[in-house]
C-alpha positions in Angstrom: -24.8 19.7 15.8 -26.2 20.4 12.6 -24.7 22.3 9.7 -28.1 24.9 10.4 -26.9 24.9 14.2 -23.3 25.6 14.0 -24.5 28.9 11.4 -26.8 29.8 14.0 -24.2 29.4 16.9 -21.1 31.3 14.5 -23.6 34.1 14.1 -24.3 34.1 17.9 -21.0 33.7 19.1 -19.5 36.6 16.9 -22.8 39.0 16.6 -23.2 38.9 12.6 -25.8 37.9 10.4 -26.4 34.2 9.8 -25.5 34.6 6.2 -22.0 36.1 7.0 -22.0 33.3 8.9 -23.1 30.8 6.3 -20.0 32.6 3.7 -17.7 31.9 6.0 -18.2 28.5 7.0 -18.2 27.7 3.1 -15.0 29.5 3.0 -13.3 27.7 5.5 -14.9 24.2 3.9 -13.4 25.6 0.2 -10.2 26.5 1.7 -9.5 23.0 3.7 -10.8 21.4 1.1 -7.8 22.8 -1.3 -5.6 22.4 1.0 -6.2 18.6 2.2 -6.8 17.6 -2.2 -3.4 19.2 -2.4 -2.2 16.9 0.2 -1.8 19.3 2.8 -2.3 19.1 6.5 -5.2 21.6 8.3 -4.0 22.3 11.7 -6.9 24.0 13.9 -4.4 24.7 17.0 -2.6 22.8 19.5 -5.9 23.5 21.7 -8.2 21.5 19.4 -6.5 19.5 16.5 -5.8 18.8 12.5 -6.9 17.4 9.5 -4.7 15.4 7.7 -4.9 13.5 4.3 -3.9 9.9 3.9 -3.1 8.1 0.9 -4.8 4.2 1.6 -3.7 1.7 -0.7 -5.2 -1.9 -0.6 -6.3 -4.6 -3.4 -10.4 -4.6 -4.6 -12.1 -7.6 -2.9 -13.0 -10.1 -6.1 -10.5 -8.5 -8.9 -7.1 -8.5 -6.6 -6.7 -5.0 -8.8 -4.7 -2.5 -6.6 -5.9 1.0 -5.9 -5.2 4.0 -4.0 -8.1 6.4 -2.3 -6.8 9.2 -0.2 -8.8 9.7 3.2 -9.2 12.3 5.6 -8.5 11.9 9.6 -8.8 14.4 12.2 -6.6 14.0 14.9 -7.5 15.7 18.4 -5.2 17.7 20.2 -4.0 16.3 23.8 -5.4 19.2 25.5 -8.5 19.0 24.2 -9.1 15.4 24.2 -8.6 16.1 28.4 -11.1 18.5 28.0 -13.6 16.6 26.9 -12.7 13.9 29.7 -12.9 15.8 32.7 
């Protein structure tokens, strides 16, 4: 699904225009993105999952300098990982 599609399908699904839908997808994109840089978990439900940020730490190939780069991993919620296996 495209970032045009899930507008289209937001607007659909709760009868508003597609750029209400637009503003609120960029909403929930600025405020999970705060959230996650502050180092703060975004939990969706137990019915569908989280985002969590993850510091990775490691060594650069060639220079053997350290560094750190923080990631972001969505883990998928038990019941919803059986939905999608049915």
């Amino acid at each position: 699904m495209t970032k045009k599609e899930l507008i289209t399908a937001l607007a659909e699904a709760n009868n508003i225009s597609k750029k209400s839908a637009e503003m609120l997808l960029a909403s929930f994109k600025s405020i999970a993105s705060t959230a996650l840089t502050s180092g703060h978990s975004v939990e969706l439900g137990s019915d569908f999952g989280s985002f969590k940020p993850v510091i990775r730490q490691g060594k650069a190939p060639g220079t053997g300098k350290p560094y750190k780069s923080t990631l972001v991993k969505f883990s998928v919620s038990a019941p919803f990982k059986r939905s999608l296996n049915k």
